[in-house]
C-alpha positions, 0 to 999 in steps of 0.5 A: 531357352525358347523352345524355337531354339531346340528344334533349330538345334535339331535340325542342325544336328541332322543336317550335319549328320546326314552326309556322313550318314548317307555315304556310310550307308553307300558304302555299305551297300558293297555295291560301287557302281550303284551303292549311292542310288540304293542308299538314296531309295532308303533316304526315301523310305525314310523320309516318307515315314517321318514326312508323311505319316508322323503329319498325318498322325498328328492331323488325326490327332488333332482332328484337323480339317483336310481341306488344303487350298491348291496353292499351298498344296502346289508351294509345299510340293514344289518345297519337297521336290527342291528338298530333294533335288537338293540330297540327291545333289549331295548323293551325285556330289559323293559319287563325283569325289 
């Protein structure tokens, strides 16, 4: 198997699992007005523990150079903020039942 496979397998894997996840942990807020965006700041905690520090672990790592041309910079930004206008989509559609 090509190896490209496993990590396409991954990823859907967590997208599938992510919904439920997120309304579990919603729900488990106990909080019905406010549970969603509560749970939402922790989907944020989370994703800068895995977006930021693992790649700048692995940067380090590798000794990597830190210079970043503005327009890759600018098109990776923009990436992640449609990644998560795109969950907090999934989070307001959760609320809207």
């Amino acid at each position: 198997m090509q190896t490209w496979i496993l990590f396409a397998l991954l990823t859907v894997a967590s997208w599938g699992i992510y919904g439920v996840l997120l309304h579990s942990g919603q729900v488990a807020m106990n909080d019905p007005q406010n549970g969603r965006y509560k749970a939402f700041f922790w989907v944020g905690i989370a994703y800068f523990l895995i977006a930021v520090l693992a790649p700048a672990g692995m940067l380090l790592a590798a000794q990597a150079s830190w210079s970043m041309p503005s327009k890759g910079v600018w098109l990776s930004l923009l990436a992640g903020a449609v990644g998560a206008v795109g969950a907090f989509g999934v989070l307001l559609a959760f609320g809207a039942k």
